[in-house]
C-alpha positions as CSV (number, residue, x, y, z in Angstrom):
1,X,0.0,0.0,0.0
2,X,1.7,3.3,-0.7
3,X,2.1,6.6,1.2
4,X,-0.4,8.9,-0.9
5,X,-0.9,12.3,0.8
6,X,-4.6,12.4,2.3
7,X,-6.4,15.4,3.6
8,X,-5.5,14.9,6.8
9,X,-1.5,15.5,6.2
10,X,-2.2,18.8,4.0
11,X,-3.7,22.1,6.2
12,X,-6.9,23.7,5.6
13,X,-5.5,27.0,3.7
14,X,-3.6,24.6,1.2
15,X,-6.6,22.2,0.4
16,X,-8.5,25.2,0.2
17,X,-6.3,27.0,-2.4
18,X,-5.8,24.2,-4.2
19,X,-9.6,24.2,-4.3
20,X,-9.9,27.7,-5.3
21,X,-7.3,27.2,-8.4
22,X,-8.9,24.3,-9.8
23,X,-12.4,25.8,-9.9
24,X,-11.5,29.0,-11.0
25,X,-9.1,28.4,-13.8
26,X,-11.3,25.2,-14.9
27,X,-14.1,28.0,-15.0
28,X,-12.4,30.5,-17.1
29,X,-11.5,28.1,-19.5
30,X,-15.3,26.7,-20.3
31,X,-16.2,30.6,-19.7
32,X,-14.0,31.6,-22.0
33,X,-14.6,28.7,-24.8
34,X,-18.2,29.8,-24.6
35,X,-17.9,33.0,-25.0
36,X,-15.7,32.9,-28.1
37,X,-18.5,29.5,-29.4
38,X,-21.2,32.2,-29.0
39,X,-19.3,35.5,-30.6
40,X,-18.4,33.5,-33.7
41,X,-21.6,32.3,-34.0
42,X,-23.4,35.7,-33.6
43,X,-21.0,36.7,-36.4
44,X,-21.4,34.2,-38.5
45,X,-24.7,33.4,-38.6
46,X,-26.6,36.2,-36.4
47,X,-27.3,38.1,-38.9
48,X,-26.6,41.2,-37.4
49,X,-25.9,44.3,-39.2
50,X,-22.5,46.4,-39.1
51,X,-24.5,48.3,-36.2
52,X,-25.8,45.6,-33.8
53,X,-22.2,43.9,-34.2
54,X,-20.4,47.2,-32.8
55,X,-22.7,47.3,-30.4
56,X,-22.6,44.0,-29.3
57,X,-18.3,44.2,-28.9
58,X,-18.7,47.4,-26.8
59,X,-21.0,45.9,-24.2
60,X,-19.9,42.2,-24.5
61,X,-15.9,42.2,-24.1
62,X,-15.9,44.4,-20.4
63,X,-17.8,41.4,-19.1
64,X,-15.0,38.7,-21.1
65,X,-12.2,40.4,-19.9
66,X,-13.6,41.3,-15.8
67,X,-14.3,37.7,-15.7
68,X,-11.3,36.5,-17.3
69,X,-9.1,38.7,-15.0
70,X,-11.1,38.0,-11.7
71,X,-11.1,34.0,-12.3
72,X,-7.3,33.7,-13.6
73,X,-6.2,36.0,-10.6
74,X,-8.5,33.6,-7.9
75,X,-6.4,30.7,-10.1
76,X,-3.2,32.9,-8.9
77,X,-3.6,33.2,-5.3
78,X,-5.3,30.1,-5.0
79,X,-2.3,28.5,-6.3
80,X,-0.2,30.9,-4.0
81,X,-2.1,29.0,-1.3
82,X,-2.0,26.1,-2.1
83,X,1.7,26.5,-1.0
84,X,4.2,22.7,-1.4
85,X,2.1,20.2,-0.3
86,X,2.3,16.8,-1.5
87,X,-1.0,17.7,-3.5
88,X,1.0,20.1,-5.3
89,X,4.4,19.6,-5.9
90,X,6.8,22.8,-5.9
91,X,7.8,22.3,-9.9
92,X,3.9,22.3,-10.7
93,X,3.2,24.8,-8.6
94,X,6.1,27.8,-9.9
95,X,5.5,26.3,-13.8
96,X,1.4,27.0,-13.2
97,X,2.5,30.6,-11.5
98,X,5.0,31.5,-14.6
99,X,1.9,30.6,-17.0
100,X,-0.9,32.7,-15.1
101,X,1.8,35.6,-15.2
102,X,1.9,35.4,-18.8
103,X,-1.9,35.2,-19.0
104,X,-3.0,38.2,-16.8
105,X,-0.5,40.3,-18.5
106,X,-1.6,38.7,-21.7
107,X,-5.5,40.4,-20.8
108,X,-3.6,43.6,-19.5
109,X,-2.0,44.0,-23.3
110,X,-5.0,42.8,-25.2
111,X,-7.5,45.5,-23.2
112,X,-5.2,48.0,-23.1
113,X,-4.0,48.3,-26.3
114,X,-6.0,46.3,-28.6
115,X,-9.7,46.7,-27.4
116,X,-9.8,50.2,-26.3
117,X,-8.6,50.8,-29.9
118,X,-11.1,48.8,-31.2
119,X,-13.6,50.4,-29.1
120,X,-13.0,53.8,-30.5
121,X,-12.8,52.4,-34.0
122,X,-16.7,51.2,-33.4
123,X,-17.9,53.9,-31.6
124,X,-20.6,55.6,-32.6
125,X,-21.7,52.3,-33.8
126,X,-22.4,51.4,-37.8
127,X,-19.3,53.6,-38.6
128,X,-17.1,52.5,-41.3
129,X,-14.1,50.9,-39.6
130,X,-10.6,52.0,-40.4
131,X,-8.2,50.4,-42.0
132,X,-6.0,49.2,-38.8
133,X,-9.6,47.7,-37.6
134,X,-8.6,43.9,-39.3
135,X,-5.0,44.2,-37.9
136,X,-6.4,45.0,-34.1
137,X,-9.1,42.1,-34.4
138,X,-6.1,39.8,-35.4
139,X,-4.2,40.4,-33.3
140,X,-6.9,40.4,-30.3
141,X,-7.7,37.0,-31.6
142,X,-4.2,35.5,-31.8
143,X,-3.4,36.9,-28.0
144,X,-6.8,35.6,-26.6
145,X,-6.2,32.3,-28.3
146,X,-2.2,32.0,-26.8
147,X,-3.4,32.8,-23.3
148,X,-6.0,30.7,-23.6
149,X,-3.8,27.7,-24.5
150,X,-1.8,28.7,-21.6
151,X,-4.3,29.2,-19.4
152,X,-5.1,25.5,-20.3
153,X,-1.7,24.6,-19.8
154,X,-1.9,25.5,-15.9
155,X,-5.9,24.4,-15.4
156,X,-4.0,20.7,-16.3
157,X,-0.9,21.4,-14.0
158,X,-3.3,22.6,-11.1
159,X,-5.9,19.2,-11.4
160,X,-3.1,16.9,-12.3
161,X,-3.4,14.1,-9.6
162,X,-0.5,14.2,-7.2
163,X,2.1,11.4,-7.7
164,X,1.6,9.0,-4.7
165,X,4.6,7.9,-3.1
166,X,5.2,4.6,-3.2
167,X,5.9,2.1,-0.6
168,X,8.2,-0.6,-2.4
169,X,8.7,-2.7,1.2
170,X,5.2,-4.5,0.3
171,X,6.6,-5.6,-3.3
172,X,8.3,-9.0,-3.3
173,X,11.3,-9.9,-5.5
174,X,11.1,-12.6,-7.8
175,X,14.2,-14.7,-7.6
């Protein structure tokens, strides 16, 4: 029988963070994979005029990026709490905080200097977009897409099952 850690041997605050990082970084990535599902299809096949679309990014994306940057930085500190514990091993734990760096200051770049601009460019709505209008929704795009992958990336470091220790004095040796 091996030594697996139980929740007896790891404290409250740990459990707890580790808790808190799982849910909220498996959240943001079904959140997220909705959101975009929906947008394309509203696109796509809405049917929406130049007008409703405009109007539809300037009230749609604050909501995307509040609840993208209040469940990654949950992920964050629950991970901060989650602290070494044999339910999260140190190397898991400083590779899941280097990714949700990069992904909160992924959100910080994209809504700072790709959506407000594309904001402006659709306000008043039904405008004719400028030229730079293709290259910032690109761009938004590609960003969204690499933190997402990261984001991913930690949500599977942070629900990985520990590695039980193993107890080899129970296995017999065959001669």
């Amino acid at each position: 029988m091996g030594n697996a850690p139980n929740d007896v041997d790891v404290p409250f605050l740990a459990r707890f963070g580790l808790f808190l990082a799982r849910f909220c970084l498996s959240a943001w990535i079904g959140a997220a994979t909705l959101f975009v599902i929906v947008g394309v299809t509203e696109v796509t096949r809405g049917n929406f005029n130049s007008t409703t679309k405009d109007i539809l990014v300037a009230v749609r994306f604050p909501a995307f990026y509040v609840c993208g940057v209040t469940l990654v930085s949950l992920g964050f500190y629950g991970t901060w709490f989650a602290g070494n514990s044999a339910l999260f091993p140190r190397n898991r734990r400083i590779s899941t905080f280097v990714l949700l760096v990069i992904v909160l200051s992924l959100m910080a770049v994209d809504y700072i200097s790709i959506y407000q601009p594309l904001v402006q460019m659709v306000t008043p709505p039904g405008q004719t977009k400028p030229a730079q209008f293709v290259a910032y929704h690109s761009a938004s795009k590609w960003i969204n897409l690499i933190g997402l992958i990261f984001c991913s990336m930690a949500t599977v470091l942070v629900n990985w099952p520990p590695n039980p220790s193993h107890d080899h004095s129970s296995i017999s040796k065959i001669d």
